[in-house]
py3Dmol code that shows the C-alpha trace and the ligand (Angstrom):
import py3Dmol

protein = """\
ATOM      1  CA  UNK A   1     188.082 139.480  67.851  1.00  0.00           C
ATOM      2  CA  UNK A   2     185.742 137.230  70.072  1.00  0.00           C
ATOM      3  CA  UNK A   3     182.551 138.217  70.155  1.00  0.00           C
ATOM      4  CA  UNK A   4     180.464 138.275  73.356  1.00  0.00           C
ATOM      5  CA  UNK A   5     178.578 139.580  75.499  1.00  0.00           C
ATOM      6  CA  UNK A   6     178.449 143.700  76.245  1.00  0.00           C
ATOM      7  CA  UNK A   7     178.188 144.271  79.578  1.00  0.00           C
ATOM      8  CA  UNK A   8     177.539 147.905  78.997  1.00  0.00           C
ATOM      9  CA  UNK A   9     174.709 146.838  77.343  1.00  0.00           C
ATOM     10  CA  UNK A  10     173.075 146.258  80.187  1.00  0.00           C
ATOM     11  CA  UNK A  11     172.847 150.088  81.141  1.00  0.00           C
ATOM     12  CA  UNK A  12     170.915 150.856  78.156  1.00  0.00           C
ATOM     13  CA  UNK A  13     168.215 147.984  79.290  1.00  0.00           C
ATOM     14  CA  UNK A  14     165.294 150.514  80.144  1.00  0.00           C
ATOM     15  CA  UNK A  15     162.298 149.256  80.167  1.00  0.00           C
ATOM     16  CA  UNK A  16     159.085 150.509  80.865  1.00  0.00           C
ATOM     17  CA  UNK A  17     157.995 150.465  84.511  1.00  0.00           C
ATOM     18  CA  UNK A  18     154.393 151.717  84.384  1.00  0.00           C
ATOM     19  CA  UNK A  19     151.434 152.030  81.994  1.00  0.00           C
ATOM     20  CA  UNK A  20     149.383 155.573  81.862  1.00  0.00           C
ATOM     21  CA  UNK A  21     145.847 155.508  83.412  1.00  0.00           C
ATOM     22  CA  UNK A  22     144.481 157.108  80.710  1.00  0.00           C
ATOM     23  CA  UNK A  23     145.848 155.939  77.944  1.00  0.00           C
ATOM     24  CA  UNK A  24     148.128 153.205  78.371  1.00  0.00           C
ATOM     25  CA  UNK A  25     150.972 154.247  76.904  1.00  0.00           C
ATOM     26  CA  UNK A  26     154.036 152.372  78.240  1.00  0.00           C
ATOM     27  CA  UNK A  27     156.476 154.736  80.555  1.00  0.00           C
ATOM     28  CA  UNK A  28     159.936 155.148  81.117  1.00  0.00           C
ATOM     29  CA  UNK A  29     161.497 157.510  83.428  1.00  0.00           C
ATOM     30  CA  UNK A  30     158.489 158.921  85.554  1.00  0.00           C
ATOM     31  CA  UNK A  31     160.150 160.836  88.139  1.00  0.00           C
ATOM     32  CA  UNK A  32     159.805 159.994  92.125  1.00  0.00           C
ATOM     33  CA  UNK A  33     157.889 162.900  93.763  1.00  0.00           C
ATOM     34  CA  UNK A  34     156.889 165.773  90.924  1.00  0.00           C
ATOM     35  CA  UNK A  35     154.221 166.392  88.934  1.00  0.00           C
ATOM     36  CA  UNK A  36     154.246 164.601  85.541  1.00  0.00           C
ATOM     37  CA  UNK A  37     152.601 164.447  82.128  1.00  0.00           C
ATOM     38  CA  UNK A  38     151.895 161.271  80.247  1.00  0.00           C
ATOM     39  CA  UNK A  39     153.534 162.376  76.725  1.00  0.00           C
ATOM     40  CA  UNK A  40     151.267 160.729  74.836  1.00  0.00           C
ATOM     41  CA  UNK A  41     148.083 161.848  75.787  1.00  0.00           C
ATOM     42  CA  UNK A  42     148.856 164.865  78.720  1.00  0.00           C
ATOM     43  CA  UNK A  43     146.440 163.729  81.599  1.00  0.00           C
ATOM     44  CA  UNK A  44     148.699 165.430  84.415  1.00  0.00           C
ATOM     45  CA  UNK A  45     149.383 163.248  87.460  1.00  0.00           C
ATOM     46  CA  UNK A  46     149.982 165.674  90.537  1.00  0.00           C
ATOM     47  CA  UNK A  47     151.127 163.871  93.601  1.00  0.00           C
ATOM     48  CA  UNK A  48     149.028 164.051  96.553  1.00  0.00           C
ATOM     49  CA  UNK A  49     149.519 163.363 100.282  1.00  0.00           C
ATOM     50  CA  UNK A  50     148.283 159.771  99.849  1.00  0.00           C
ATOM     51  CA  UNK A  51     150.341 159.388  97.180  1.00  0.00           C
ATOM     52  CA  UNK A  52     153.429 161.700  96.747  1.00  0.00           C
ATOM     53  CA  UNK A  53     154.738 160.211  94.008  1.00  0.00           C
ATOM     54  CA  UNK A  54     153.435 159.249  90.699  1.00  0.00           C
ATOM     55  CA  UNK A  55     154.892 155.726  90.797  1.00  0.00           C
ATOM     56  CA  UNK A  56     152.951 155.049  93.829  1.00  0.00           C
ATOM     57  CA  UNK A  57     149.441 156.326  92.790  1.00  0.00           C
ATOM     58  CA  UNK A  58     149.922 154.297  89.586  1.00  0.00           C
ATOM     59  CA  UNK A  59     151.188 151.020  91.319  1.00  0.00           C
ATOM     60  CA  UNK A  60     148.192 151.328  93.390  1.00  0.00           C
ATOM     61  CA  UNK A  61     145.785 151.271  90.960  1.00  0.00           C
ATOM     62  CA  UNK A  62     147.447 148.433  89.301  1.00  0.00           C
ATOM     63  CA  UNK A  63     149.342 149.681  86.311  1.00  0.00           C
ATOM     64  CA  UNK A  64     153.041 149.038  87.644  1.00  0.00           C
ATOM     65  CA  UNK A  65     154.447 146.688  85.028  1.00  0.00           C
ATOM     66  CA  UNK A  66     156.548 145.182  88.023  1.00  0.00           C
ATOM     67  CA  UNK A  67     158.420 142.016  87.741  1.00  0.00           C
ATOM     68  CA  UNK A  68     159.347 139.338  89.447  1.00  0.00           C
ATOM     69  CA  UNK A  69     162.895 138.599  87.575  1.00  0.00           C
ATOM     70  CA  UNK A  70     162.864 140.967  84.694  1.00  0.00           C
ATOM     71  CA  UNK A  71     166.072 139.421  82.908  1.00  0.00           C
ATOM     72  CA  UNK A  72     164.733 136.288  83.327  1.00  0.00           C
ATOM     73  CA  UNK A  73     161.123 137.010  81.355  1.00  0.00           C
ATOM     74  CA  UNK A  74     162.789 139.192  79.041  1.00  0.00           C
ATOM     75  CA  UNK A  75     165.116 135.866  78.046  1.00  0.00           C
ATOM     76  CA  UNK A  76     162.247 133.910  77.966  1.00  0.00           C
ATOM     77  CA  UNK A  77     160.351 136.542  75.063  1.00  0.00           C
ATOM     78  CA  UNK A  78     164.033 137.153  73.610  1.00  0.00           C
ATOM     79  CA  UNK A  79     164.031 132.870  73.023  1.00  0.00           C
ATOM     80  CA  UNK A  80     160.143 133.343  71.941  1.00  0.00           C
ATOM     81  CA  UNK A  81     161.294 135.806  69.520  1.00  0.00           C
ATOM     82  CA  UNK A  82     164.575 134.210  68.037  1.00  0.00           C
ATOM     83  CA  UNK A  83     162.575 131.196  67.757  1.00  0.00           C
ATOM     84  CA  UNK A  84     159.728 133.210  65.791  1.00  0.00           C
ATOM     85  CA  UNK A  85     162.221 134.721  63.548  1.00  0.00           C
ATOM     86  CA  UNK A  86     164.100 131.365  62.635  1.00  0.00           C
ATOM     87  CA  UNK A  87     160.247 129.899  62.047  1.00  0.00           C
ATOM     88  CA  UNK A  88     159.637 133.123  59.510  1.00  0.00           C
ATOM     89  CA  UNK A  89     163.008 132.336  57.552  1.00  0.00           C
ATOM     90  CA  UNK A  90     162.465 128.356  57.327  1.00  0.00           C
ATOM     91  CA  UNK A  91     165.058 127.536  59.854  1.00  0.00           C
ATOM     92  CA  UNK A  92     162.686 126.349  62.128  1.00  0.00           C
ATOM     93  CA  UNK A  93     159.694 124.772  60.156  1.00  0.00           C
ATOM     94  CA  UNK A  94     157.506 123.915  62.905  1.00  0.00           C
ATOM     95  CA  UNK A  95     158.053 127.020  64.866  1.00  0.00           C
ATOM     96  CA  UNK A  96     154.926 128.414  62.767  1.00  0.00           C
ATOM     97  CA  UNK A  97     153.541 132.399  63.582  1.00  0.00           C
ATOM     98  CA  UNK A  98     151.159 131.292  65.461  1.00  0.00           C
ATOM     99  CA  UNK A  99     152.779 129.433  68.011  1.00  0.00           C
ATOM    100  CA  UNK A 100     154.946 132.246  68.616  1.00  0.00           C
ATOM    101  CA  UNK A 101     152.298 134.459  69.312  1.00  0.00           C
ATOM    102  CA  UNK A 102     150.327 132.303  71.274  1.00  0.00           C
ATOM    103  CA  UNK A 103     153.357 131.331  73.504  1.00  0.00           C
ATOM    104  CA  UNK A 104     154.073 135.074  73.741  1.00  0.00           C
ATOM    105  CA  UNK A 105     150.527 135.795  75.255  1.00  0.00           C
ATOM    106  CA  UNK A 106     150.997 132.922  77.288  1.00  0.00           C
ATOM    107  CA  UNK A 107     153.778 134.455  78.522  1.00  0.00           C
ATOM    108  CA  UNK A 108     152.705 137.673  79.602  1.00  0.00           C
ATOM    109  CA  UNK A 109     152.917 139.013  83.423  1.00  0.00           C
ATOM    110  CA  UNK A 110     150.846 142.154  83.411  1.00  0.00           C
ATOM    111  CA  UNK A 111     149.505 143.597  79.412  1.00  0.00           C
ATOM    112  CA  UNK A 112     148.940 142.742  75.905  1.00  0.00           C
ATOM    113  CA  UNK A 113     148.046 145.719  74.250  1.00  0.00           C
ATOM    114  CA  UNK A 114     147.117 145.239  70.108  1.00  0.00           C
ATOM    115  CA  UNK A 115     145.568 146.736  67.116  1.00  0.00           C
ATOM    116  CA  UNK A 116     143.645 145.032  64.634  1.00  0.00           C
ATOM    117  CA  UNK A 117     140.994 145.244  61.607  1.00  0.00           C
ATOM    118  CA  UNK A 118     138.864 142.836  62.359  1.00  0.00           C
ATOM    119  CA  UNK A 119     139.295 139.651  64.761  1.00  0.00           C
ATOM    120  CA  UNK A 120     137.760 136.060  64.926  1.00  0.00           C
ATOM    121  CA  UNK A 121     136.173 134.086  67.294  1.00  0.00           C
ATOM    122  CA  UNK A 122     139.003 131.871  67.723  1.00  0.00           C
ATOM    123  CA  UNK A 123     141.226 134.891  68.392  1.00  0.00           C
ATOM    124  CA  UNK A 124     138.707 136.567  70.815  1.00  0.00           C
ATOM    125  CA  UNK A 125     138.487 133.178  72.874  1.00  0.00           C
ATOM    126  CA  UNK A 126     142.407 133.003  73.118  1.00  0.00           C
ATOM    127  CA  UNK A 127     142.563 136.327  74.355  1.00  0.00           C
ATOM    128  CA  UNK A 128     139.520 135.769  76.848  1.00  0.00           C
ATOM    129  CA  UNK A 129     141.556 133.297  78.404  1.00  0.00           C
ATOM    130  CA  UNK A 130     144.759 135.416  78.574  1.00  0.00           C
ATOM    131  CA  UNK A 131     142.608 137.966  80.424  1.00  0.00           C
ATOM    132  CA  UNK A 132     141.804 135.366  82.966  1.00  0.00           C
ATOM    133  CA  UNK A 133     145.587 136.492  84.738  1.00  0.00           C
ATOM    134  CA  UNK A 134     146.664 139.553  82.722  1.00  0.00           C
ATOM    135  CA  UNK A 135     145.052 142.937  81.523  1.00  0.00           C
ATOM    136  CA  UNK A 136     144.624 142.590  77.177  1.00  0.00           C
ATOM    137  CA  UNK A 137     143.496 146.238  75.668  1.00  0.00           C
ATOM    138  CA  UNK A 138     142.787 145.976  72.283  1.00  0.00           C
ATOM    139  CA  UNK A 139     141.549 148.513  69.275  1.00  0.00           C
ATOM    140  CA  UNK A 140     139.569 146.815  66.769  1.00  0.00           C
ATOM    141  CA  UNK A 141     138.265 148.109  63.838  1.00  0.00           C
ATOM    142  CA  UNK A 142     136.305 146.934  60.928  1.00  0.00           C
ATOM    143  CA  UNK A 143     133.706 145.086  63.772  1.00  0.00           C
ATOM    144  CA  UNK A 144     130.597 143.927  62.288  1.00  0.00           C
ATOM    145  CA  UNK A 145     127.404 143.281  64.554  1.00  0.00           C
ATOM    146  CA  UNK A 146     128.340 139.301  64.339  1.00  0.00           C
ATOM    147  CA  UNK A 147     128.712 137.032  67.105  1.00  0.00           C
ATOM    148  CA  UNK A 148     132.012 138.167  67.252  1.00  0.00           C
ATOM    149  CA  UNK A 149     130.932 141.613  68.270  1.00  0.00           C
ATOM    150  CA  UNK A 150     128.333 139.582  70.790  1.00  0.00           C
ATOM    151  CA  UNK A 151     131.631 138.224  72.246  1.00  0.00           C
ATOM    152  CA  UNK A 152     132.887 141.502  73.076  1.00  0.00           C
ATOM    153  CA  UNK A 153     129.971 143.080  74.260  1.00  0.00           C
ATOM    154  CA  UNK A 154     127.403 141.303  75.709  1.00  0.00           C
ATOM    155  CA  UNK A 155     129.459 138.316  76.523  1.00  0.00           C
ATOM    156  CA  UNK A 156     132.799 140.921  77.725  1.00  0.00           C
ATOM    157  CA  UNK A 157     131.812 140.324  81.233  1.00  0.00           C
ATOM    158  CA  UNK A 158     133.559 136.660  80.861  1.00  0.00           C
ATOM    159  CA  UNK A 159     136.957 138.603  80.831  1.00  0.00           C
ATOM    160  CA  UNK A 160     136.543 141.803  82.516  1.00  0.00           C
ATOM    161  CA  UNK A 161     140.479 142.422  82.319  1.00  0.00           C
ATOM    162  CA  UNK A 162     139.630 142.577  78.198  1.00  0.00           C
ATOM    163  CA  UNK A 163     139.179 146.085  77.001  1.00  0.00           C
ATOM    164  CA  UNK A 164     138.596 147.104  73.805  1.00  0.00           C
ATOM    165  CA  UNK A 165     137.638 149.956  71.631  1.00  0.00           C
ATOM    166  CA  UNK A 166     135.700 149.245  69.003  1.00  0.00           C
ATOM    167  CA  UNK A 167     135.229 150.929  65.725  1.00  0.00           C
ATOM    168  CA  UNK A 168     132.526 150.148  63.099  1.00  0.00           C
ATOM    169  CA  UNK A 169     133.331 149.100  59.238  1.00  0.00           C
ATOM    170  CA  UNK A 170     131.678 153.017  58.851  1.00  0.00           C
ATOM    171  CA  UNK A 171     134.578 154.376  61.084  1.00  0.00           C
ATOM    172  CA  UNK A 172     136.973 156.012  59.287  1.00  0.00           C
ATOM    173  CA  UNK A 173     139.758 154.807  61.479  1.00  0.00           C
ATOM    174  CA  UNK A 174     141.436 151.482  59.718  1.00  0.00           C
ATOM    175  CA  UNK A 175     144.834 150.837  61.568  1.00  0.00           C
ATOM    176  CA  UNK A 176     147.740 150.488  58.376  1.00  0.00           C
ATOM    177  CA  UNK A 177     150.415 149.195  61.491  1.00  0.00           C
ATOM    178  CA  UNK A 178     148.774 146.017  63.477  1.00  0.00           C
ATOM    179  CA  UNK A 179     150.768 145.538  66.443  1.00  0.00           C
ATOM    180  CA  UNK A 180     150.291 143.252  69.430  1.00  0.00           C
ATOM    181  CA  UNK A 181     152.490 144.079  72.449  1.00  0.00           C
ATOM    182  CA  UNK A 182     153.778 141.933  74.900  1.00  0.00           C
ATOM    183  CA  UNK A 183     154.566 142.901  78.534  1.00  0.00           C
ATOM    184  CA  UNK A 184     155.987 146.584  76.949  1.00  0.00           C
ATOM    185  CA  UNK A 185     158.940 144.131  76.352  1.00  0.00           C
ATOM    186  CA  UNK A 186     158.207 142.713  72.742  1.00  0.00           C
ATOM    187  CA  UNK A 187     156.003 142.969  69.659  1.00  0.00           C
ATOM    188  CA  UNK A 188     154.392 141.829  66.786  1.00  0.00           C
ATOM    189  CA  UNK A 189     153.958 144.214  64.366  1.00  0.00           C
ATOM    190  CA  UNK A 190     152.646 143.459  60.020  1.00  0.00           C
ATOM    191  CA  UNK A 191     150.116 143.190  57.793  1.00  0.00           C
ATOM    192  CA  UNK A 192     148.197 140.243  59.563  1.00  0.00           C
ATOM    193  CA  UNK A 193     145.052 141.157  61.692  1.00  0.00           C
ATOM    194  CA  UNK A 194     143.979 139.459  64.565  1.00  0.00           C
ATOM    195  CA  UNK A 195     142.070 136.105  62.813  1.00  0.00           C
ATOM    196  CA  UNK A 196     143.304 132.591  62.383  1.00  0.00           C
ATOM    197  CA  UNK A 197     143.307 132.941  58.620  1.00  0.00           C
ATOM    198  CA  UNK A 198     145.705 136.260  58.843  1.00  0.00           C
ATOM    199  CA  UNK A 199     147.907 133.896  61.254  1.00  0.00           C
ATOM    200  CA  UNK A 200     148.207 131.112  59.274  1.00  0.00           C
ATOM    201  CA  UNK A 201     148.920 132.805  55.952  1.00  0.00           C
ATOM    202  CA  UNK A 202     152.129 134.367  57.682  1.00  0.00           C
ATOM    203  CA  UNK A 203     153.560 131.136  57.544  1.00  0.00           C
ATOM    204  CA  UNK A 204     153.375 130.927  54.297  1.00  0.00           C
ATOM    205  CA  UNK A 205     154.836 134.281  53.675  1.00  0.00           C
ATOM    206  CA  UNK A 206     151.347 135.811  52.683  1.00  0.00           C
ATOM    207  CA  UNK A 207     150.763 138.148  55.545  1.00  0.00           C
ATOM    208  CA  UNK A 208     153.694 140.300  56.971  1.00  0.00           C
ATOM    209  CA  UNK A 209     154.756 139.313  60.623  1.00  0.00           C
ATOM    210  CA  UNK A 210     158.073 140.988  61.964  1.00  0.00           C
ATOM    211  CA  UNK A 211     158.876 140.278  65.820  1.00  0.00           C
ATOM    212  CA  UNK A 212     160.495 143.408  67.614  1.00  0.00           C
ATOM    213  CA  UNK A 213     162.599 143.311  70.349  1.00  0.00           C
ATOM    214  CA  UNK A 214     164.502 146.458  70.198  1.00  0.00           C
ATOM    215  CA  UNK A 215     162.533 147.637  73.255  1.00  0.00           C
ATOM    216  CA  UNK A 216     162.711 151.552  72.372  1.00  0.00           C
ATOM    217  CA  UNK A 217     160.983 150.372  68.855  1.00  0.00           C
ATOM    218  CA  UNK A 218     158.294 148.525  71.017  1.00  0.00           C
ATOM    219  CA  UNK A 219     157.411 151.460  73.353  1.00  0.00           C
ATOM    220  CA  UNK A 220     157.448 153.380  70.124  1.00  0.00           C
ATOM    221  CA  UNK A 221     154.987 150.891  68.733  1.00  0.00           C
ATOM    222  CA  UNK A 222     152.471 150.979  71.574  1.00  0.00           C
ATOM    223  CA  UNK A 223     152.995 154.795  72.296  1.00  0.00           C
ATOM    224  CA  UNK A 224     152.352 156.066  67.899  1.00  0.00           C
ATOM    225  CA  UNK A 225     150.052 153.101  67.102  1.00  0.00           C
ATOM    226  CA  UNK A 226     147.772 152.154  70.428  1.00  0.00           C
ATOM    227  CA  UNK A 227     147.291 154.923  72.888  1.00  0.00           C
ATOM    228  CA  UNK A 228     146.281 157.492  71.062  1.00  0.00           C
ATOM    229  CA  UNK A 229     143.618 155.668  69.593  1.00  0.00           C
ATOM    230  CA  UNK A 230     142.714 154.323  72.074  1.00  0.00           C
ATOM    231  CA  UNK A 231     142.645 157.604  73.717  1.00  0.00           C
ATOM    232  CA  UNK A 232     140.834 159.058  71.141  1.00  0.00           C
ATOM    233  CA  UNK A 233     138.020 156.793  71.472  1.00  0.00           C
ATOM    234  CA  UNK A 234     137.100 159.430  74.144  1.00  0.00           C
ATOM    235  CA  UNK A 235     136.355 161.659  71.836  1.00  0.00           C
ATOM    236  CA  UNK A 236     133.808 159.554  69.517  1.00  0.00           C
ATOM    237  CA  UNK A 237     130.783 158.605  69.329  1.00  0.00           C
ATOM    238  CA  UNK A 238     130.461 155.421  71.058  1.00  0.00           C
ATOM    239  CA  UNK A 239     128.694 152.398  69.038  1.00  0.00           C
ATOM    240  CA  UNK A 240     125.142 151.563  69.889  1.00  0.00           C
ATOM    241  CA  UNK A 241     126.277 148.754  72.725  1.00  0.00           C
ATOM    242  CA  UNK A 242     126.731 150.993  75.504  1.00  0.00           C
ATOM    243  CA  UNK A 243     129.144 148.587  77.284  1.00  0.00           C
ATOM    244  CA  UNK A 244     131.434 148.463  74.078  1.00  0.00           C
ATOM    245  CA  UNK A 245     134.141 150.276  75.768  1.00  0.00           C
ATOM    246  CA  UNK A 246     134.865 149.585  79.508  1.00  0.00           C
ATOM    247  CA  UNK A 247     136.168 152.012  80.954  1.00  0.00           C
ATOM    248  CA  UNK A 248     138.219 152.249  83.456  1.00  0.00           C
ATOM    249  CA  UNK A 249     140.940 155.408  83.166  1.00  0.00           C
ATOM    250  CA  UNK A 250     140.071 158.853  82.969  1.00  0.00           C
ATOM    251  CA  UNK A 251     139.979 160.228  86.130  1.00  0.00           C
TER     252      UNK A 251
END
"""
ligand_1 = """\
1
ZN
Zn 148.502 158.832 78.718
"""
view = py3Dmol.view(width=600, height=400)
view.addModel(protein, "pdb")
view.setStyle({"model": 0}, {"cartoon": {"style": "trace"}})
view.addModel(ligand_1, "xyz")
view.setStyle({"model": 1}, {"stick": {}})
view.zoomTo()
view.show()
């Protein structure tokens, strides 16, 4: 039997076309001109005269994940992630976890969204200049009052499209899934946190790294892992910096 190519399998390519406002959980299926619920955190979206349908009130305020050529970027984070799963087995020695996730961020259009406990300065400074072109949202826990946190606070006005939540080494929310999704198209999901040292010991098989590209599996990701914390953040008392958490949804 030669094996090929499904063409079928091109009907079951659904990928997420917008991001919720409040939450950012990545959607599928949001429906032309009715009222609608994001199901991960319930903020209702009613349509309005300006706006009678949901798709149009959320491209307008920017949260559309519209692309140019969406086969063509998904091939180009389907090579990014064959290429990180031949580096993880030995197959392709130079292809190290790092460089795959750096290319990946490179390569995003419109989001990374991650979780982390902890991140470093070297990992902050990547994903300032990420946020130069594309919206990064990130939940970090385990943040100490270093230069690190400086970074993110003081400093966050250097990268206004970074948002993050942040959550003390006293919080009692520690994230067991990291994740870092790309686009709503791929992720990174393990054991390694967001700091050069986590990176680099997933080469050598010390920290977990597994690339998904199963796209239901990544929504799934974002939607258990990311937005409800995030969302929840709401809820909490903020740290003492008031501009910790920019915010920008909720309305
Ligand atoms: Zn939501």
């Amino acid at each position: 039997m030669p094996s090929g190519f499904d063409l079928d399998s091109l009907l079951h390519f659904n990928p997420p076309h917008y991001v919720c406002e409040r939450c950012f959980a990545l959607l599928t299926d949001v429906p032309a001109n009715f009222a609608y619920r994001c199901p991960v955190c319930d903020v209702a979206y009613v349509p309005t005269d300006e706006f009678p349908s949901v798709g149009d009130y959320l491209s307008a305020r920017g949260l559309a994940l519209a692309y140019e050529d969406v086969m063509a970027h998904g091939q180009r984070l389907a090579e990014i992630a064959r290429r990180t799963r031949a580096g993880l087995t030995g197959q392709l020695p130079d292809y190290t976890p790092m460089r795959a996730l750096l290319e990946a961020i490179g390569s995003a259009q419109h989001c990374v969204h991650f979780t982390t406990f902890g991140i470093s300065a070297w990992f902050v400074g990547a994903l300032k200049m990420a946020a130069q072109y594309i919206d990064v949202r990130g939940v970090i826990s385990g943040i100490k009052r270093d230069e690190v946190f400086r970074e993110l606070t003081t400093y966050a006005g250097d990268a206004p499209r970074l948002q993050t939540r942040l959550f003390g080494q006293e919080s009692q929310w520690f994230p067991h899934q990291k994740i870092i999704v790309i686009d709503g198209l791929i992720a990174f999901k393990g054991s390694a946190n967001l700091t050069d040292i986590g990176w680099r010991k997933a080469a050598h098989g010390r920290e977990v790294v597994e690339v998904i590209t199963d796209i239901a599996e990544v929504i799934e990701l974002n939607n258990r892992f990311f937005s409800p914390v995030w969302v929840g953040f709401e809820q909490r008392a903020q740290p003492e910096a008031p501009n910790t958490a920019a915010s920008s949804y909720g309305r």
